[in-house]
mmCIF file of the N, C-alpha and C atoms, coordinates in Angstrom:
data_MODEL
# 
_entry.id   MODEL 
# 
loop_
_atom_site.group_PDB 
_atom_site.id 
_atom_site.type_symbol 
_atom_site.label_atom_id 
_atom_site.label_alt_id 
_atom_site.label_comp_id 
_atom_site.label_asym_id 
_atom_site.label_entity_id 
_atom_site.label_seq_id 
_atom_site.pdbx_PDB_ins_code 
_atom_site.Cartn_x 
_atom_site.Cartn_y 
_atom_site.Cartn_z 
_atom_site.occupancy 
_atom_site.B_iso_or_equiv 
_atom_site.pdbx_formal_charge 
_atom_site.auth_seq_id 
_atom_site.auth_comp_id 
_atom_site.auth_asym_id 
_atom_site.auth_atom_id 
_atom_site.pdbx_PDB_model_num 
ATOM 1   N N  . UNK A 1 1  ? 63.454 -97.070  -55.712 1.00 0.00 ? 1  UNK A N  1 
ATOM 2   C CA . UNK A 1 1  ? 62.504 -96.611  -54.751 1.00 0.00 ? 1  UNK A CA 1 
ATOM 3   C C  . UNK A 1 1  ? 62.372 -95.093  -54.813 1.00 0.00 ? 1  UNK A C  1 
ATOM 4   N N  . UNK A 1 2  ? 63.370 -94.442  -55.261 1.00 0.00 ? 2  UNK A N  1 
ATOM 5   C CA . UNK A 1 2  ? 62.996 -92.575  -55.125 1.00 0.00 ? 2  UNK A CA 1 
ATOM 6   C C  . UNK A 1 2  ? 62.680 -92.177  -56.360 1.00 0.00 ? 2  UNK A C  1 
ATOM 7   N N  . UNK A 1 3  ? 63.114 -93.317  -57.460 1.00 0.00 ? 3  UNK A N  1 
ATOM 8   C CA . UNK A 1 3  ? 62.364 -92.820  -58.762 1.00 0.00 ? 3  UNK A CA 1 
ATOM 9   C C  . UNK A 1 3  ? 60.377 -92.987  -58.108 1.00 0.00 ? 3  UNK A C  1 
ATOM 10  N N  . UNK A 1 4  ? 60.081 -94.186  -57.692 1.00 0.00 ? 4  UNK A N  1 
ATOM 11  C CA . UNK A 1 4  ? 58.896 -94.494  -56.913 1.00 0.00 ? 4  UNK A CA 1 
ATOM 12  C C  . UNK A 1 4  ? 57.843 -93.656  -56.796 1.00 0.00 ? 4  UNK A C  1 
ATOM 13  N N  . UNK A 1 5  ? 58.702 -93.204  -55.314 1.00 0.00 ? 5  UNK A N  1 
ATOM 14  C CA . UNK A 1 5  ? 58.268 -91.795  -54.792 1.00 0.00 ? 5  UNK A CA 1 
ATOM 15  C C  . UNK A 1 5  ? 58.361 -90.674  -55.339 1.00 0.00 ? 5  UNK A C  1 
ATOM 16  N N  . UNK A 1 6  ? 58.894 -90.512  -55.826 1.00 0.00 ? 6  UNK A N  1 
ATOM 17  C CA . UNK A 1 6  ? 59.196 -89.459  -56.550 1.00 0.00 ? 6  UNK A CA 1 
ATOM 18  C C  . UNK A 1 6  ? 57.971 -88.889  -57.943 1.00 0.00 ? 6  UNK A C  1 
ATOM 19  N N  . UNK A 1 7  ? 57.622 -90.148  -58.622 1.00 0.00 ? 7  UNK A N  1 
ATOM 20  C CA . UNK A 1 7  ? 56.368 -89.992  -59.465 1.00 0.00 ? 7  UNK A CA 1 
ATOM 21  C C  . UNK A 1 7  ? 55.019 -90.292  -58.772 1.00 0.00 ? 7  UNK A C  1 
ATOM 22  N N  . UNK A 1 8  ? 55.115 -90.882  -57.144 1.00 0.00 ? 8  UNK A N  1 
ATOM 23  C CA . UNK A 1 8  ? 53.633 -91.148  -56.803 1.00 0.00 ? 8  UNK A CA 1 
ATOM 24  C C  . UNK A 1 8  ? 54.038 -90.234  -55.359 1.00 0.00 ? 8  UNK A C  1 
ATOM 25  N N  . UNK A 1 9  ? 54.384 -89.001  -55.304 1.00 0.00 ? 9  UNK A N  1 
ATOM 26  C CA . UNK A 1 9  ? 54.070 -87.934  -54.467 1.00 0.00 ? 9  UNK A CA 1 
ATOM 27  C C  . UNK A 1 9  ? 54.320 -88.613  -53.180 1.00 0.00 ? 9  UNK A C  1 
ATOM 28  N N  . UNK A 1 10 ? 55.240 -89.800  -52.767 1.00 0.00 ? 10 UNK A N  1 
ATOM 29  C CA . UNK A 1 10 ? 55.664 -90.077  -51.697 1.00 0.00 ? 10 UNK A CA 1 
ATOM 30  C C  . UNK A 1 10 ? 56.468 -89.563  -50.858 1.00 0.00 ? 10 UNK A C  1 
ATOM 31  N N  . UNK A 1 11 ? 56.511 -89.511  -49.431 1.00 0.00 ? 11 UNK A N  1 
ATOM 32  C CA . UNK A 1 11 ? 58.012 -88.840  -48.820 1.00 0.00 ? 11 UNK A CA 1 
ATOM 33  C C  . UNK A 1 11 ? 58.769 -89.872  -48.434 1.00 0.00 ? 11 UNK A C  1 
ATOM 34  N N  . UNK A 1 12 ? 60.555 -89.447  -48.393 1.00 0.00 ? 12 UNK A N  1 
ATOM 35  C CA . UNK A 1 12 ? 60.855 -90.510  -47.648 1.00 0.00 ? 12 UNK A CA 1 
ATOM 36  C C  . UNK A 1 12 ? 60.492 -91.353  -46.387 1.00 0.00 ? 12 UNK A C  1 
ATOM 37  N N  . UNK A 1 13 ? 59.913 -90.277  -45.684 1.00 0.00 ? 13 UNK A N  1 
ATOM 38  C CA . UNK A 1 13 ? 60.010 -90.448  -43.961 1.00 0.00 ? 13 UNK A CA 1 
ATOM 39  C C  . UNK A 1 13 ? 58.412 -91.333  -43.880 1.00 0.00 ? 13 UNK A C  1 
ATOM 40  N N  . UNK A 1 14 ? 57.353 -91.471  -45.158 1.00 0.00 ? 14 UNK A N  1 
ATOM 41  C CA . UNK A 1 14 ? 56.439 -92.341  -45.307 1.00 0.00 ? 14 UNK A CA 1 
ATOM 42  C C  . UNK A 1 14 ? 56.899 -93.955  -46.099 1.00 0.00 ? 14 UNK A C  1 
ATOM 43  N N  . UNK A 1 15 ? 58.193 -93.860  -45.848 1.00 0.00 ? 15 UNK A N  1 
ATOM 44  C CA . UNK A 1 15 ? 58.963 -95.571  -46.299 1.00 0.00 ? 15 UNK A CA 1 
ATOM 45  C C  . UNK A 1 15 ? 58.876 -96.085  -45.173 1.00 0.00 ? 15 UNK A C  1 
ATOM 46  N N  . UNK A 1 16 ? 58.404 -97.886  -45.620 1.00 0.00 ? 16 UNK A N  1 
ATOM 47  C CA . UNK A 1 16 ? 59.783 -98.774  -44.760 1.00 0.00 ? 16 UNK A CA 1 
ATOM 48  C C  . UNK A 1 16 ? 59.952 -99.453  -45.044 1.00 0.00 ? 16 UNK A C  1 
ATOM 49  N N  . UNK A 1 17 ? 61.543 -99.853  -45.313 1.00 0.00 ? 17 UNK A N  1 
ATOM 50  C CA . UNK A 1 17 ? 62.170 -100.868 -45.998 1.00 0.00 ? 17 UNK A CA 1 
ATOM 51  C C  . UNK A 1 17 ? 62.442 -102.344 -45.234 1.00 0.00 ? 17 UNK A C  1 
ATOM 52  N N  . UNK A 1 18 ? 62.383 -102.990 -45.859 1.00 0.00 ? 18 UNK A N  1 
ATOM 53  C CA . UNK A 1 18 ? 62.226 -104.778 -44.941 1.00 0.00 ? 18 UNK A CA 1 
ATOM 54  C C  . UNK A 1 18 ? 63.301 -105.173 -46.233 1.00 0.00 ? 18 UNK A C  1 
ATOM 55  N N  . UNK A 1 19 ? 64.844 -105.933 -45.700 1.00 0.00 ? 19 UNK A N  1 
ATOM 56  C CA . UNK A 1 19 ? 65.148 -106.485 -46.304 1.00 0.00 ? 19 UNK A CA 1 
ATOM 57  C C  . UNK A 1 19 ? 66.390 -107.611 -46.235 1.00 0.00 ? 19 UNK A C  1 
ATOM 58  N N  . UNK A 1 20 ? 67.252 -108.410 -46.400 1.00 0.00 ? 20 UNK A N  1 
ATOM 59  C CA . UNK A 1 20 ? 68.101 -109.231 -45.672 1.00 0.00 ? 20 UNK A CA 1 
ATOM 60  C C  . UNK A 1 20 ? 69.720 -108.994 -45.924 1.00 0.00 ? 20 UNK A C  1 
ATOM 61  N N  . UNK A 1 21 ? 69.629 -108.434 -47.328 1.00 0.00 ? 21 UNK A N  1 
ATOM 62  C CA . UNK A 1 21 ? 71.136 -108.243 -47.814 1.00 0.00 ? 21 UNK A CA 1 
ATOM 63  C C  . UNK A 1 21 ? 71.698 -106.942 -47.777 1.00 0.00 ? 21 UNK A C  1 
ATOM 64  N N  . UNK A 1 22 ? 72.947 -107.153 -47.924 1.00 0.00 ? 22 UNK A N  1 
ATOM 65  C CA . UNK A 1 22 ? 73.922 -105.871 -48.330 1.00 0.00 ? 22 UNK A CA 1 
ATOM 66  C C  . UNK A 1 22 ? 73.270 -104.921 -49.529 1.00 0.00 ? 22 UNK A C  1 
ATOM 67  N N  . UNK A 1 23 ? 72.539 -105.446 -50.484 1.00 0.00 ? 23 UNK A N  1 
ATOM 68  C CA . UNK A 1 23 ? 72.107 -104.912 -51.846 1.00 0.00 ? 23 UNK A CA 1 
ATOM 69  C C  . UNK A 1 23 ? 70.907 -104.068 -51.339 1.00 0.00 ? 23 UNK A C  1 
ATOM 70  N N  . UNK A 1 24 ? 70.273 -104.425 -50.526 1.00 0.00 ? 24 UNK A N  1 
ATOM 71  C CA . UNK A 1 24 ? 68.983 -103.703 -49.629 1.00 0.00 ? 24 UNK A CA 1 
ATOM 72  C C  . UNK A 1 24 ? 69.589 -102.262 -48.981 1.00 0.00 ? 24 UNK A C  1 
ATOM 73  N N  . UNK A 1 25 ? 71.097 -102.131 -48.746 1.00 0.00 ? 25 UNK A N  1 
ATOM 74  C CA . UNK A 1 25 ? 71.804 -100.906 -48.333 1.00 0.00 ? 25 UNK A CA 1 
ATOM 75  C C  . UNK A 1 25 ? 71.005 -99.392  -48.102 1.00 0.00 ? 25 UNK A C  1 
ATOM 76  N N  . UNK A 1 26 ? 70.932 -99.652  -50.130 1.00 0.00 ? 26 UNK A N  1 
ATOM 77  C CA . UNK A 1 26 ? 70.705 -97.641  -50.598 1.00 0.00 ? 26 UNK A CA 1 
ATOM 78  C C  . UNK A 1 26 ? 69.244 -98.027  -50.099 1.00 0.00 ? 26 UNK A C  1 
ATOM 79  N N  . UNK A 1 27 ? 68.175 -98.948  -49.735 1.00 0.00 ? 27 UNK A N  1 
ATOM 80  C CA . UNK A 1 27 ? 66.838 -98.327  -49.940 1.00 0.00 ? 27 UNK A CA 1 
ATOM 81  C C  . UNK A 1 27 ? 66.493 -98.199  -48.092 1.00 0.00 ? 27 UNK A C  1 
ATOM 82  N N  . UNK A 1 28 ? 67.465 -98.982  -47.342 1.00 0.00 ? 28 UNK A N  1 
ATOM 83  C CA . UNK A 1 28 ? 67.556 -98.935  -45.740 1.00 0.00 ? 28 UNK A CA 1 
ATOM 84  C C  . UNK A 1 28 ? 67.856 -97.326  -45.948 1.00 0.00 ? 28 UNK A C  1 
ATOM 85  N N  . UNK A 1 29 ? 68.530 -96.752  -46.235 1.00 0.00 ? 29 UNK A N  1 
ATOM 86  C CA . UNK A 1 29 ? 69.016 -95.424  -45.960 1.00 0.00 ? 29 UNK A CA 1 
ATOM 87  C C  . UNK A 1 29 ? 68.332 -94.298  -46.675 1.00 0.00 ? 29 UNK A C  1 
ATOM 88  N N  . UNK A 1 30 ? 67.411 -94.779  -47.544 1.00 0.00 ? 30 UNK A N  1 
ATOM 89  C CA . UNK A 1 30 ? 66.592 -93.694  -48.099 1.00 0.00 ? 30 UNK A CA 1 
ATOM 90  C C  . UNK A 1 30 ? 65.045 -94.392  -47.258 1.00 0.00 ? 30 UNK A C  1 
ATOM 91  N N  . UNK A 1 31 ? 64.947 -94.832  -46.769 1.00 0.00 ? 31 UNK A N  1 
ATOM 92  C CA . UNK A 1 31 ? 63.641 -95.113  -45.767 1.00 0.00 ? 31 UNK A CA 1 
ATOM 93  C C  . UNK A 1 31 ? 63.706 -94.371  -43.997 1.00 0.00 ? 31 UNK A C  1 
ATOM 94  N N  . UNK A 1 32 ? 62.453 -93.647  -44.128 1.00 0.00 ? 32 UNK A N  1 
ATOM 95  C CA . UNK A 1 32 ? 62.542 -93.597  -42.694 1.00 0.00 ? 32 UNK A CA 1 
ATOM 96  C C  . UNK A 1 32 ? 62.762 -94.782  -41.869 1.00 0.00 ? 32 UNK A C  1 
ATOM 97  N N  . UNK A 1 33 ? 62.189 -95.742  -41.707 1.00 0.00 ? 33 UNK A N  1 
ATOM 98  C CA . UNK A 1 33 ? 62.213 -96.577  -40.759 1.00 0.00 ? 33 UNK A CA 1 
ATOM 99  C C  . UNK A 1 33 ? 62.879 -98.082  -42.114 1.00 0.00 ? 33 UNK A C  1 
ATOM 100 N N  . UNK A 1 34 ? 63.836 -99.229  -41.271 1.00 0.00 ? 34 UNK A N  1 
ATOM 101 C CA . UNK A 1 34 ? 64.092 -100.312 -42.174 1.00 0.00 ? 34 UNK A CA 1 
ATOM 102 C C  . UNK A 1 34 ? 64.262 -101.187 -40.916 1.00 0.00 ? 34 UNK A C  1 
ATOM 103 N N  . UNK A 1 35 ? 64.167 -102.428 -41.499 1.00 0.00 ? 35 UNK A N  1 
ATOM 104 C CA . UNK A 1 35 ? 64.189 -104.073 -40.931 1.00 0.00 ? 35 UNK A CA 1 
ATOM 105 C C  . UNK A 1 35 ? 64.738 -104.892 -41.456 1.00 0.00 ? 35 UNK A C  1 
ATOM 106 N N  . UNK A 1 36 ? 65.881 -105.147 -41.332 1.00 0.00 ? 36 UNK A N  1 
ATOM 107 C CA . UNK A 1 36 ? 66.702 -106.094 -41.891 1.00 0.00 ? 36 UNK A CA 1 
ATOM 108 C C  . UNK A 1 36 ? 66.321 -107.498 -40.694 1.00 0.00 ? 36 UNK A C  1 
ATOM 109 N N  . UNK A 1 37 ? 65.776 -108.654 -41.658 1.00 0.00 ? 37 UNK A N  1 
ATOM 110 C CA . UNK A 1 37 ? 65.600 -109.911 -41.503 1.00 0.00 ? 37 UNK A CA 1 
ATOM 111 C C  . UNK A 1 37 ? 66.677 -111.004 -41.661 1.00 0.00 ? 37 UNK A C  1 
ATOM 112 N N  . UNK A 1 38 ? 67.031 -111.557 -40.470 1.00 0.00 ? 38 UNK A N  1 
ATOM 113 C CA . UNK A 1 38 ? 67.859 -112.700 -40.806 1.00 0.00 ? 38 UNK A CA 1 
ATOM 114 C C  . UNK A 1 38 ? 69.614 -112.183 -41.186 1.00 0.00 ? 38 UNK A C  1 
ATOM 115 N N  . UNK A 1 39 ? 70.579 -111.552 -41.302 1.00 0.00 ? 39 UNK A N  1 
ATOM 116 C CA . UNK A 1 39 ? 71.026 -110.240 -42.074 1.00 0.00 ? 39 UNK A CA 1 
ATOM 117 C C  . UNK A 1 39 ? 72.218 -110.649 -41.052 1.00 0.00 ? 39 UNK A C  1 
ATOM 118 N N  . UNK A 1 40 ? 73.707 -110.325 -41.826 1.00 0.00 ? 40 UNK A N  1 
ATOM 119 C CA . UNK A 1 40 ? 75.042 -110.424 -41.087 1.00 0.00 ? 40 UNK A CA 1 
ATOM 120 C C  . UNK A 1 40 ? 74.954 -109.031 -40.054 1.00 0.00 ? 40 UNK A C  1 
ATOM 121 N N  . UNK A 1 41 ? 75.759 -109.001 -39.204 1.00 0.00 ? 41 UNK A N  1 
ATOM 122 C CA . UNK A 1 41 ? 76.099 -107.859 -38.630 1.00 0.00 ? 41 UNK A CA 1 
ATOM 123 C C  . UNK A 1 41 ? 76.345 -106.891 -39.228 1.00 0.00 ? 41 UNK A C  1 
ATOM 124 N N  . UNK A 1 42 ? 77.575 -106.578 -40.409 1.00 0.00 ? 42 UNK A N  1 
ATOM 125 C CA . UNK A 1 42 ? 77.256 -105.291 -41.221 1.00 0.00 ? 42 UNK A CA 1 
ATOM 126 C C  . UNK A 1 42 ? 75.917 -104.936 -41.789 1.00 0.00 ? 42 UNK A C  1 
ATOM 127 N N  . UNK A 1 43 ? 75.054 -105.358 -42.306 1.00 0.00 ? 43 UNK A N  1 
ATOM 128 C CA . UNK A 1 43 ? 73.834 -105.121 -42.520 1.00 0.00 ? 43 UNK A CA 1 
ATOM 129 C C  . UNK A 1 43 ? 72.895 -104.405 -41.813 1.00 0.00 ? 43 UNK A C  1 
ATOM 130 N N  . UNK A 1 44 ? 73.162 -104.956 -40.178 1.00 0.00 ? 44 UNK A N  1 
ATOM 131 C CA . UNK A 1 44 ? 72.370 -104.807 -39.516 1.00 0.00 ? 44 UNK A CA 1 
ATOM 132 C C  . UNK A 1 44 ? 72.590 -103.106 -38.951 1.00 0.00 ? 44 UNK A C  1 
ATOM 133 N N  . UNK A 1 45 ? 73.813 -102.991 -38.833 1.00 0.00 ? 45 UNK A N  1 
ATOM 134 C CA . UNK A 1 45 ? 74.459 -101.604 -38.980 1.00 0.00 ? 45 UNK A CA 1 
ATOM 135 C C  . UNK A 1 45 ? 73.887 -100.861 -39.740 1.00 0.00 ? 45 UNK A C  1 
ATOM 136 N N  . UNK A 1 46 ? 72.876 -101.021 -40.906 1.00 0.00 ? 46 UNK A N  1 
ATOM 137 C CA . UNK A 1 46 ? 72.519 -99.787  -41.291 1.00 0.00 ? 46 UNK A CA 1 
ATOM 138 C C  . UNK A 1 46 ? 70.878 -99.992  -41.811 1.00 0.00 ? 46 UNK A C  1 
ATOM 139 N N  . UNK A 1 47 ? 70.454 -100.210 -40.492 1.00 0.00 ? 47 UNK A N  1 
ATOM 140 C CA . UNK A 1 47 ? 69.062 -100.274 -40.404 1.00 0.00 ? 47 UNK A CA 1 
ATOM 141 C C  . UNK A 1 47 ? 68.775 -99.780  -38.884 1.00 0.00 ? 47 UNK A C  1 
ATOM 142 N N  . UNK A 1 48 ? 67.350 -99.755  -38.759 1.00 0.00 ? 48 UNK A N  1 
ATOM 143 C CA . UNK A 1 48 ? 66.323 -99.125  -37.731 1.00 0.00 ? 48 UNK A CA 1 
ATOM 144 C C  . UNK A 1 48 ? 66.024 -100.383 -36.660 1.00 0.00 ? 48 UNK A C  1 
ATOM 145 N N  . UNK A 1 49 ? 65.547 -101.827 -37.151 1.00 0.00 ? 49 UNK A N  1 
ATOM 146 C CA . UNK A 1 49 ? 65.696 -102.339 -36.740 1.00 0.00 ? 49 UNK A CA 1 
ATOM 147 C C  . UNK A 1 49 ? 66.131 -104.251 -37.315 1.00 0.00 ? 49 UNK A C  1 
ATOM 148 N N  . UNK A 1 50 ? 66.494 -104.916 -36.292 1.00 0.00 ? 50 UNK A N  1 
ATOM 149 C CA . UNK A 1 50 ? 67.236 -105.955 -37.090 1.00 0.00 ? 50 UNK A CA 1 
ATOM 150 C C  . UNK A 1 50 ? 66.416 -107.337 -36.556 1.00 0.00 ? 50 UNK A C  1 
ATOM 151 N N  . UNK A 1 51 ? 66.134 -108.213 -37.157 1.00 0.00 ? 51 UNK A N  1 
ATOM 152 C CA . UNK A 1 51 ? 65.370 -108.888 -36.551 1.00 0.00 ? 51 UNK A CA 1 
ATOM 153 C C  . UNK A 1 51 ? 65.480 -110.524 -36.759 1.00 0.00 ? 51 UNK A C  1 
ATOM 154 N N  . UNK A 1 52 ? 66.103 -111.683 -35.583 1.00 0.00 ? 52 UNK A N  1 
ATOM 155 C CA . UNK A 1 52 ? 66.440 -112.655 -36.644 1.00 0.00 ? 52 UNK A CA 1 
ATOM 156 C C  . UNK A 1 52 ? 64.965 -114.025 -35.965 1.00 0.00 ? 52 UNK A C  1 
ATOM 157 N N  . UNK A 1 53 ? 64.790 -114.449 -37.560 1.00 0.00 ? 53 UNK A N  1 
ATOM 158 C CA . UNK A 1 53 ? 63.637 -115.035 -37.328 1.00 0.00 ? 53 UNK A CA 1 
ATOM 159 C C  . UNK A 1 53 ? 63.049 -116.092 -38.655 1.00 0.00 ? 53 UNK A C  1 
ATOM 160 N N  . UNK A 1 54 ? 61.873 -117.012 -38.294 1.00 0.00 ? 54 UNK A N  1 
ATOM 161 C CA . UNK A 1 54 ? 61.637 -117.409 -39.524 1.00 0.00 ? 54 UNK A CA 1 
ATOM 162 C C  . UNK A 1 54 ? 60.365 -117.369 -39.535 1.00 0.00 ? 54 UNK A C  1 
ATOM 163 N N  . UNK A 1 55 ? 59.627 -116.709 -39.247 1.00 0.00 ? 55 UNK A N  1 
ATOM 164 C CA . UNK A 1 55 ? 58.129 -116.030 -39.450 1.00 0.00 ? 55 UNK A CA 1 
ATOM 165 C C  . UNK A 1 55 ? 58.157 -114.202 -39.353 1.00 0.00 ? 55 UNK A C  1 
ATOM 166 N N  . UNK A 1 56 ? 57.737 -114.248 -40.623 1.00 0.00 ? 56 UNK A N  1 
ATOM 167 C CA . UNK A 1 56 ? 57.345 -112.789 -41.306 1.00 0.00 ? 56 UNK A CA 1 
ATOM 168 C C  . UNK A 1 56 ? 56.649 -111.915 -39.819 1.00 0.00 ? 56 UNK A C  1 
ATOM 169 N N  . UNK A 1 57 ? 55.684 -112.937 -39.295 1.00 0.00 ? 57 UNK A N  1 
ATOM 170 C CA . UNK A 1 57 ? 54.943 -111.862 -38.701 1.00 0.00 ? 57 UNK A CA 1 
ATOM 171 C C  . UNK A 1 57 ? 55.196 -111.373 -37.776 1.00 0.00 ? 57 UNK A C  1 
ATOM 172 N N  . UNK A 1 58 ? 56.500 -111.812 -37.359 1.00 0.00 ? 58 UNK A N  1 
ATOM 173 C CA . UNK A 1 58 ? 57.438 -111.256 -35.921 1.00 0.00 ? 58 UNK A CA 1 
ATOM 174 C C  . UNK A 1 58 ? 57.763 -109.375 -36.321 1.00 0.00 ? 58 UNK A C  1 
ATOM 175 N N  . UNK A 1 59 ? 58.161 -109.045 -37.804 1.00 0.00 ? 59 UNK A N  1 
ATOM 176 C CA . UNK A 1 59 ? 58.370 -108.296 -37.675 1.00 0.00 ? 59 UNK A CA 1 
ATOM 177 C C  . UNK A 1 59 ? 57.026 -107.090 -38.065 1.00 0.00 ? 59 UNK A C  1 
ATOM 178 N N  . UNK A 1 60 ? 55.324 -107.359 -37.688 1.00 0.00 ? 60 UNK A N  1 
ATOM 179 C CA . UNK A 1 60 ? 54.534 -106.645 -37.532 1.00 0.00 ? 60 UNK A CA 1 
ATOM 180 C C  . UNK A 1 60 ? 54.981 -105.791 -36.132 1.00 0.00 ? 60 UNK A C  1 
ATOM 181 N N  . UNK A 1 61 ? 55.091 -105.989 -35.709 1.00 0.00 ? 61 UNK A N  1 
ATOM 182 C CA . UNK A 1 61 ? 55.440 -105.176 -34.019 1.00 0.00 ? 61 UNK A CA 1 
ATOM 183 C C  . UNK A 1 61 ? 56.530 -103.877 -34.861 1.00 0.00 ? 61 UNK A C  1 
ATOM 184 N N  . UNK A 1 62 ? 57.080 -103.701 -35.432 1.00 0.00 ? 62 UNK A N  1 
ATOM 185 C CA . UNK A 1 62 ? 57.571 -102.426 -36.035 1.00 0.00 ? 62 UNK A CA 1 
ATOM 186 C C  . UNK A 1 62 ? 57.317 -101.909 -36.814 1.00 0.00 ? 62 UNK A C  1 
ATOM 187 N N  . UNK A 1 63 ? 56.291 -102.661 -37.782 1.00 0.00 ? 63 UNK A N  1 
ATOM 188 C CA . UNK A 1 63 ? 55.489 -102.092 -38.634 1.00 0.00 ? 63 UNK A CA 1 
ATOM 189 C C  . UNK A 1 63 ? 54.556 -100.820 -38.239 1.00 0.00 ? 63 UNK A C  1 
ATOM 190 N N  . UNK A 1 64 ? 53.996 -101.778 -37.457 1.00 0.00 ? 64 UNK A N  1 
ATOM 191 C CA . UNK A 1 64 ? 52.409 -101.051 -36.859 1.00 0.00 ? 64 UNK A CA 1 
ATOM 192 C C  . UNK A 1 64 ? 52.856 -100.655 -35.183 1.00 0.00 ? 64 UNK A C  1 
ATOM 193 N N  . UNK A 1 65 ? 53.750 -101.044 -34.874 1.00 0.00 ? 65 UNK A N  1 
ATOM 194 C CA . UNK A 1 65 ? 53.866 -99.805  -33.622 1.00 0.00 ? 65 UNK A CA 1 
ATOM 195 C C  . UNK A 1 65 ? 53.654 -100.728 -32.372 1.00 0.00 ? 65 UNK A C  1 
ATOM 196 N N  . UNK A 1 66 ? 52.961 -101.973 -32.369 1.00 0.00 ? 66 UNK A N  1 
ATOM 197 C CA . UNK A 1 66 ? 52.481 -102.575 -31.264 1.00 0.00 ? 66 UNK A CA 1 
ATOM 198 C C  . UNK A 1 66 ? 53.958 -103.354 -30.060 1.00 0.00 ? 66 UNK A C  1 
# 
């Protein structure tokens, strides 16, 4: 993801990372804002917000602000 940004003039603080595992870690912490879906408690520890669910579109409300 910062190689990414890095060649398409992105900033971090214009990320957000959505993801469920431990391996999702480095890109939660190089994103301004992250959403860990479904996700153990350590996981959830290193995100913005945590969200457990089985429709995607629950987590529009942090996307877009509503």
């Amino acid at each position: 993801m910062k190689d990414f940004c890095k060649h398409n003039n992105i900033k971090s603080d214009e990320c957000l990372a959505v993801g469920d595992g431990s391996t999702d870690t480095p890109v939660f912490q190089y994103s301004e804002k992250s959403i860990a879906i479904n996700s153990s408690p350590k996981v959830q520890q290193s995100v913005t917000y945590a969200v457990d669910t089985d429709d995607l579109m629950d987590i529009l409300q942090y996307i877009i602000g509503k």
